[in-house]
C-alpha positions in Angstrom: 29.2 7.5 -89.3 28.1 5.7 -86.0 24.8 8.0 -85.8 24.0 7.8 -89.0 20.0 6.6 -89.6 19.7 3.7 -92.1 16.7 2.3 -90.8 14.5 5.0 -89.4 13.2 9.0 -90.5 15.3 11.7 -89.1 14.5 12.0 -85.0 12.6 15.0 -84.6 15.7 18.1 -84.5 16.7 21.5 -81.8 14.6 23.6 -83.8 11.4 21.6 -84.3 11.2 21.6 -80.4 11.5 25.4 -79.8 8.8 26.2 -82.5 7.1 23.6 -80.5 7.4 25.3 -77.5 6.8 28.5 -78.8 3.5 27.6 -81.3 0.5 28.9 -79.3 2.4 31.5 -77.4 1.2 34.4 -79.9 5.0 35.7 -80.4 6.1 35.8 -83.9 9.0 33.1 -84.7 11.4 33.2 -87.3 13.3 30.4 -88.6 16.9 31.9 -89.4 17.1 29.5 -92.8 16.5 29.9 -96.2 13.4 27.7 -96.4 14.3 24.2 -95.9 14.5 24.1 -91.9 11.0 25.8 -91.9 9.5 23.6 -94.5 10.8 20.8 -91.6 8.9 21.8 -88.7 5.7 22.7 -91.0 5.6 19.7 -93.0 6.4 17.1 -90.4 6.7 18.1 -87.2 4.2 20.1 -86.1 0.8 19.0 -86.2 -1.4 21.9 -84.7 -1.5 23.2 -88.1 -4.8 21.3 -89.0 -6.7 23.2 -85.8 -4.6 26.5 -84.8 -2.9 29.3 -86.2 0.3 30.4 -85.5 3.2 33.4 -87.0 5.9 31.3 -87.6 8.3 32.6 -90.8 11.2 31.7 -92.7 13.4 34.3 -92.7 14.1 33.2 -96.0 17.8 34.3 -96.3 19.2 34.3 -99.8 22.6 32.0 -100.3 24.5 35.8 -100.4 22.4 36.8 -98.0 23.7 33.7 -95.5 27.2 34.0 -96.7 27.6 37.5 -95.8 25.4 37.3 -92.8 23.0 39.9 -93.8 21.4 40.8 -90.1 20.0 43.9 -91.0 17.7 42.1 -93.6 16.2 39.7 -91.4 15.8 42.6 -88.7 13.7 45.0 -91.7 11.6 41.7 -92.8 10.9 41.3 -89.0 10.1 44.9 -88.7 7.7 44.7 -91.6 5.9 41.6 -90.1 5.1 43.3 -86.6 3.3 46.1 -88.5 1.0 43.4 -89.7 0.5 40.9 -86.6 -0.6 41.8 -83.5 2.0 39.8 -81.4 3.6 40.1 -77.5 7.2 39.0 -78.5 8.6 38.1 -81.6 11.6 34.3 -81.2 14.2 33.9 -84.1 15.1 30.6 -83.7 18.6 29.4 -85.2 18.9 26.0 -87.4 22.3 25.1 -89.3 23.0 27.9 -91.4 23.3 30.9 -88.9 25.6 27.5 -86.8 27.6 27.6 -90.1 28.4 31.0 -89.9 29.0 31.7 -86.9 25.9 34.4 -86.8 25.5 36.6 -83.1 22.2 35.6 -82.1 22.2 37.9 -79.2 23.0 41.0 -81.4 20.0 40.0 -83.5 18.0 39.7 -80.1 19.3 43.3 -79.3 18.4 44.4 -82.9 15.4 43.1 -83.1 14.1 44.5 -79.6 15.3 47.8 -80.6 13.7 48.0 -84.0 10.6 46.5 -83.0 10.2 47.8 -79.6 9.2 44.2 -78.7 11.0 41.6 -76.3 12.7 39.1 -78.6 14.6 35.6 -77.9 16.8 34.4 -79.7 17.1 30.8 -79.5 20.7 29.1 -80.3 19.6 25.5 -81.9 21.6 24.7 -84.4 19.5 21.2 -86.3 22.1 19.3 -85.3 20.7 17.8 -81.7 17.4 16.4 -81.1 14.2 18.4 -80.2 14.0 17.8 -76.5 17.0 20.4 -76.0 15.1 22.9 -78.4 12.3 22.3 -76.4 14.3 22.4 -72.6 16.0 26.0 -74.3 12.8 27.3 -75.2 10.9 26.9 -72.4 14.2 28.6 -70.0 14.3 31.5 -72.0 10.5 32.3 -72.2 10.3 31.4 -68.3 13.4 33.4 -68.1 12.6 36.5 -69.4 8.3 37.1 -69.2 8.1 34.9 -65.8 9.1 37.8 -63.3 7.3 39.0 -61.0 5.8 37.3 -57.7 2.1 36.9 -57.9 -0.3 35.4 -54.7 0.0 31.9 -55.0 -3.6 30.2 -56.5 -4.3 27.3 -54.0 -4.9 24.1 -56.3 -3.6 25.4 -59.2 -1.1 23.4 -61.1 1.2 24.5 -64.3 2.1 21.9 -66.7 5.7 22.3 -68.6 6.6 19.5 -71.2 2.9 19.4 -72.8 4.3 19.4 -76.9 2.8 17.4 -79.5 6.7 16.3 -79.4 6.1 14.8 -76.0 2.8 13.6 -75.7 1.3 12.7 -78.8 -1.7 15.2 -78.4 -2.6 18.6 -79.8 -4.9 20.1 -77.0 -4.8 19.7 -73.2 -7.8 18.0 -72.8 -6.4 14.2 -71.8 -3.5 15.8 -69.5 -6.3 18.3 -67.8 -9.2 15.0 -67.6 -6.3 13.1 -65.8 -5.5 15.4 -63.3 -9.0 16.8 -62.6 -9.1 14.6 -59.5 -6.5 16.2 -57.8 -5.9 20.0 -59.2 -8.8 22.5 -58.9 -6.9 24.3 -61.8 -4.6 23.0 -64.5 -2.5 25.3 -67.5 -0.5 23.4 -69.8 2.2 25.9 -70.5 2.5 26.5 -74.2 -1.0 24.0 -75.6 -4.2 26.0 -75.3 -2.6 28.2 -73.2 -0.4 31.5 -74.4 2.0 33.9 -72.8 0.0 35.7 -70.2 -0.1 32.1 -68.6 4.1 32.1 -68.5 3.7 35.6 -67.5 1.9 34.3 -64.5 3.6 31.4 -63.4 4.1 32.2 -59.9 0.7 32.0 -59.3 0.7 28.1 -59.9 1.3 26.3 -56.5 3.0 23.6 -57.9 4.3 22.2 -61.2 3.8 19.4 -63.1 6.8 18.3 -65.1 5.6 15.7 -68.0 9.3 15.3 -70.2 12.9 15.8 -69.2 12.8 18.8 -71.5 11.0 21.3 -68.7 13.1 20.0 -65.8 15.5 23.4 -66.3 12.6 25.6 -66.4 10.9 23.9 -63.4 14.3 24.5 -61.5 13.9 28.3 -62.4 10.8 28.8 -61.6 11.3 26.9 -58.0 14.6 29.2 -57.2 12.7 32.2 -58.3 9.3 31.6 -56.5 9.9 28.7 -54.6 7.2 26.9 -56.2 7.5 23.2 -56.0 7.7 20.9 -58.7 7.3 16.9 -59.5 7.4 15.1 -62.6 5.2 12.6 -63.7 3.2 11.9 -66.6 -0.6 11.9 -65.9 -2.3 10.0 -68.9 0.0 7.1 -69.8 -2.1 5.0 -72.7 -3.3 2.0 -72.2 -1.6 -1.3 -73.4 -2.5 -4.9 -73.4 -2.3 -6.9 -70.1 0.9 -8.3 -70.7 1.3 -10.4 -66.9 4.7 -10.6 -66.5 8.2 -11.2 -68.2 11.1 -8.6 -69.2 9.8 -5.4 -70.7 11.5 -2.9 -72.9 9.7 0.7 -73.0 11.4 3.2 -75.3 9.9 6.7 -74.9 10.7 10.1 -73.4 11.9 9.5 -70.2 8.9 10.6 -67.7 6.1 8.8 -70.0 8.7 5.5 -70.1 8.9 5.8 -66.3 5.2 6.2 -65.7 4.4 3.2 -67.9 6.9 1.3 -66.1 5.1 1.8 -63.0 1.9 0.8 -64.4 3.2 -2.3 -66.2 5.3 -3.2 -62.7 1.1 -4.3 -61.0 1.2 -6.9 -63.6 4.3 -8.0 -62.4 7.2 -7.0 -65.7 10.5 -6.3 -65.2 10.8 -3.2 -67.0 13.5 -1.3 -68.6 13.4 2.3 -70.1 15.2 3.3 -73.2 15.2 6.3 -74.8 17.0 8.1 -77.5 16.6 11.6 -76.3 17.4 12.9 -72.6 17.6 10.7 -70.1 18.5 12.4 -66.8 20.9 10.4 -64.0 18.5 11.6 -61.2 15.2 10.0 -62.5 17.3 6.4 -64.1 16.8 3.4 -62.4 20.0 0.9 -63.1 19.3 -1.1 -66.1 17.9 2.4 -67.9 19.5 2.7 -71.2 20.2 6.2 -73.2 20.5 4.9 -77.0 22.5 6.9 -79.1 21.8 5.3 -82.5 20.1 2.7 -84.3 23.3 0.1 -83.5 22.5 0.7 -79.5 18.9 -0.7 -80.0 20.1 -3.5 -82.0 22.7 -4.6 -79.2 20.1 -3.8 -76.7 17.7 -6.3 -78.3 19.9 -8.6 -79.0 21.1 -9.5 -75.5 18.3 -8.5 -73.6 16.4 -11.3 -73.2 13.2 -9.4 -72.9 9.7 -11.1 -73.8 8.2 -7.1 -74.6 8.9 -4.3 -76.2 6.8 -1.3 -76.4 8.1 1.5 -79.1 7.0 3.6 -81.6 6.7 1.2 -85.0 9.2 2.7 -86.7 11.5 1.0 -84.2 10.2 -2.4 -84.7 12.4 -2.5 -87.8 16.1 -2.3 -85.8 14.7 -5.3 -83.6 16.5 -8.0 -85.8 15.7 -11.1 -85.1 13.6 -10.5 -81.8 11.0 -13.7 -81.1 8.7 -11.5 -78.2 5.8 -9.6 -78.6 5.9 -5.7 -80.2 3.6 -3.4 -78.9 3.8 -0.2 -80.6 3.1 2.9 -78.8 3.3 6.4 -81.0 5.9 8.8 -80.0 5.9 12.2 -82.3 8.8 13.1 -82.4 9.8 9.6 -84.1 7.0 8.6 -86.3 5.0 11.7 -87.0 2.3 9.7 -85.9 -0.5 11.3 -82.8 -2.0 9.3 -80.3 
């Protein structure tokens, strides 16, 4: 019972952040669920509904049809839905149910290919873990698979992996391109307002921009596979109130936490960053915090000592007792809430 929520929404889960990932790439992707998991990412968690289209189904499995593990079915109704979209790949993704049952995700991926005659991923999130390794899965596999072949290298152009409304609180590229207009002569932003000829050309990017912990994995790929260099960073960090000193608390992603931190470090704050999704050892500074429930915060608060903290709102519940200044700052995948 130790991760159980009492004072905050559900965090945003696996599957959310591959449909993420996979929204503007014009595949076709099924949730493997009977509704509810779909209803999920549509309803809360994905906000590009209001401005773009997407094919992204419930497979809508029966409670028989779960039970038995009825592949064949979800196979035909895929079948039946590429004779009416126009898509490059189709993506089942997997949420509780097809955990449950132990369903063979890669047989489905085989099955699916070979009935549809087009590439397929099958993606094994389960609704259980939080949408940054959805996300980090996603982006492997597409990389992975469509990313193969060696193009000549574009001198100033710069792919962006991590840009989700997950991650950044936006729906379009425009702030991450604006921000880095100075120094790229090109920018794509893998995956928002950008599809999968973009993936399919990734080698041509001379370096990469990696904005969340989630596209570390993929970066890694594509820099064994091309030798293209990578950094991460987070262009277009919001701006706060001068704060001018004292101990800070950011809680973010990891690589928007960090870049505030630097920011808020000219005004002279001791800053630490706290996250409740990754937090990778190799971008931590000491007094970095993972928090793996709502109790972690509290303790955190509690004998911190700090004069700040910057969150999402939602958090400013679980602060107790805490006598410093909030400062909210939206994060998706929390609130629901865009920048």
């Amino acid at each position: 019972m130790k991760r159980l929520l009492k004072h905050i929404s559900p965090l945003a889960p696996d599957d959310s952040g591959a449909c993420s990932v996979l929204y503007e790439m014009g595949g076709i992707t099924v949730i493997c669920d009977a509704g509810g998991c779909a209803g999920n990412v549509c309803g809360f968690d994905e906000p590009r509904w209001f401005e773009k289209r997407s094919a992204l189904f419930s497979a809508g499995l029966r409670d028989m049809d779960a039970i038995l593990g009825r592949d064949d079915l979800l196979v035909k109704k895929l079948a039946l839905i590429c004779e009416q979209v126009d898509a490059k790949f189709t993506a089942i993704v997997g949420t509780p149910v097809p955990a449950v049952i132990a369903t063979d995700l890669k047989a489905l991926e085989r099955m699916s290919e070979k009935k549809t005659s087009l590439p397929c991923i099958a993606l094994k999130t389960d609704g259980t873990r939080l949408y940054d390794y959805g996300e980090e899965m996603a982006y492997y596999r597409l990389f992975e698979k469509f990313a193969a072949d060696k193009l000549p290298v574009k001198k100033g152009k710069t792919g962006v992996i991590g840009a989700t409304p997950l991650n950044t609180g936006y729906t379009d590229s425009k702030a991450i391109k604006a921000a880095l207009s100075g120094s790229c002569d090109a920018v794509v932003c893998f995956g928002m307002d950008s599809g999968l000829d973009e993936v399919i050309k990734a080698s041509e990017c001379e370096k990469l921009l990696v904005i969340a912990p989630s596209g570390i994995k993929a970066a890694k790929l594509l820099n064994e596979r091309f030798g293209t260099p990578f950094e991460v960073g987070y262009p277009c960090v919001e701006d706060i109130p001068d704060i001018n000193g004292g101990r800070v608390l950011v809680i973010h992603q990891q690589f928007y936490a960090n870049a505030l931190r630097r920011k808020l470090r000219k005004q002279g704050c001791e800053v630490t960053a706290a996250s409740f999704f990754t937090m990778l050892d190799e971008y931590k500074e000491p007094s970095d915090i993972h928090l793996a429930d709502e109790d972690d915060l509290t303790e955190l608060i509690t004998g911190g000592s700090f004069d700040t903290v910057i969150a999402d709102g939602r958090f400013e519940r679980l602060l107790g007792g805490f006598e410093g200044r909030f400062i909210p700052l939206p994060h998706f995948a929390v609130s629901g809430k865009l920048l």
